[in-house]
C-alpha positions in Angstrom: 215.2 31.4 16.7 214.3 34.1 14.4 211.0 32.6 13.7 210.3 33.1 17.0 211.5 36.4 17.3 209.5 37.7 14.6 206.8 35.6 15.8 207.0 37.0 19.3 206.6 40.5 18.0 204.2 39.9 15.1 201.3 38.8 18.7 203.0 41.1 20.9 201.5 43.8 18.5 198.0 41.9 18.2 197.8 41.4 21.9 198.7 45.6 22.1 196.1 46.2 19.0 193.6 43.8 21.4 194.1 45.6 24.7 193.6 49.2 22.6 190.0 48.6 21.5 189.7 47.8 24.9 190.7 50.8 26.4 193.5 48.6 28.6 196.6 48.5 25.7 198.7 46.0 28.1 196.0 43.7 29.6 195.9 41.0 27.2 199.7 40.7 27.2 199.8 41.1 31.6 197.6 38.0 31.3 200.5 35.9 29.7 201.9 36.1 33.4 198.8 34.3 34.7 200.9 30.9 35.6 203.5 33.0 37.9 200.9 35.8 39.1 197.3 34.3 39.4 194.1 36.6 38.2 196.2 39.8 39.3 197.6 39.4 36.1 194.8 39.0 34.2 192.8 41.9 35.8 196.0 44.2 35.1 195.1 46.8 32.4 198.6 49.0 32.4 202.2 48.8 33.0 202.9 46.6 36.3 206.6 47.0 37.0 206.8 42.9 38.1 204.0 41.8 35.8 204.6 43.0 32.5 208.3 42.5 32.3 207.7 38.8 33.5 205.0 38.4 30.7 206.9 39.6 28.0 209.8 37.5 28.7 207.6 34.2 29.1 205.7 35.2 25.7 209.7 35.9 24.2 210.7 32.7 25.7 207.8 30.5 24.7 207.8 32.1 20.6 211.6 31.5 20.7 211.1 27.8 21.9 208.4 27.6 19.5 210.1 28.9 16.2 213.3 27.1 16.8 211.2 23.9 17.1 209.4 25.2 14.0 212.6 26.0 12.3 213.7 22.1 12.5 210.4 20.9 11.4 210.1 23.2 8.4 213.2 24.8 7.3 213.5 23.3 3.8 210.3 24.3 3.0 209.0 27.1 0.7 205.9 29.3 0.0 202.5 27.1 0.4 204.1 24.1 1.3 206.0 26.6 3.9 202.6 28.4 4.9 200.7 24.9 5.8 203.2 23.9 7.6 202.7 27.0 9.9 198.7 27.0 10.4 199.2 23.4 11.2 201.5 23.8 13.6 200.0 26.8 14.8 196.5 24.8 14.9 199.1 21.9 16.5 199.9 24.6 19.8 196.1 25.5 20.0 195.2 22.1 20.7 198.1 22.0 23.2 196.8 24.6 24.6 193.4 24.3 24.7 192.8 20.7 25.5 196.2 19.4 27.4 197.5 22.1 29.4 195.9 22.8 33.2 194.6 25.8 33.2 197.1 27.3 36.3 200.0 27.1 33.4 198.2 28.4 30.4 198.7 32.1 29.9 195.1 34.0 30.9 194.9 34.9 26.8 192.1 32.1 26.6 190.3 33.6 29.3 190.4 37.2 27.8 190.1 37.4 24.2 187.3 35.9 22.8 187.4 33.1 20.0 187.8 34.9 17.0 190.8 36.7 18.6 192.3 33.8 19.7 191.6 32.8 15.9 193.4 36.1 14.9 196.7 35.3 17.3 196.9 31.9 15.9 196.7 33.4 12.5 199.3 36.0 13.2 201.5 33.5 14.7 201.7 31.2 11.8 202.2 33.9 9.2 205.0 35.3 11.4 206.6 32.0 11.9 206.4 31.5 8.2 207.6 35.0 7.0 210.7 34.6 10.2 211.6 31.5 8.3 211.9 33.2 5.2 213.7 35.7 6.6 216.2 33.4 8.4 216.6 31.6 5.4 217.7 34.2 2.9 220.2 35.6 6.1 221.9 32.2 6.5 222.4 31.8 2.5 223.9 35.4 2.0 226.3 34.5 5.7 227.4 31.3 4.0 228.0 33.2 0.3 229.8 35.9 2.6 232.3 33.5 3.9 
């Protein structure tokens, strides 16, 4: 789960950094809520008191689901070994994305951001998931020492 935290806020801050050099901060993170709120979401540039809190749960919820999934597949794993594991896996979700999900349940990110942001997210996300592993690692061996 920590992978997934980390990773959540690792592209939460991207999406942010995104929206800035835009002038709209929260519109690429609104458009996560595309499934549940159509274009509205998409077109939202600021705070939207249904449409942001719904999109940052559903990006929470989805990172979460991904780095405990990630977690299983590469927990034993270290440094370059560790980091492959996470661009292919993160390459693994594009795909996903990209070629198998209806467009009415992706999140409007595709729409948005252009393809080298997209490449920049998936990026991100990757190195997140690999550093939250780390990170979850080296918590769970100094709990166990602890005990």
């Amino acid at each position: 789960m920590q992978a997934g935290i980390v990773a959540w806020a690792a592209t939460l801050g991207v999406l942010v950094g995104f929206g800035r050099s835009r002038g709209a901060a929260l519109q690429p993170l609104n458009s996560i809520a595309h499934p549940f709120f159509g274009t509205r979401a998409l077109l939202m540039q600021g705070f939207d008191w249904a449409i942001t809190p719904a999109a940052l749960l559903l990006h929470l919820a989805v990172f979460v689901a991904l780095g405990v999934i990630f977690a299983l597949i590469a927990a034993r794993l270290r440094g370059l070994r560790l980091v492959g594991a996470a661009v292919a896996y993160a390459l693994l979700i594009w795909l996903v994305n990209r070629l198998m999900l209806p467009m009415v349940f992706s999140s409007g990110l595709v729409q948005l951001l252009s393809p080298w942001e997209m490449g920049v997210f998936y990026l991100v996300m990757a190195l997140a998931l690999a550093l939250g592993i780390r990170f979850g690692v080296g918590r769970a061996a100094e709990a166990t020492a602890g005990a």
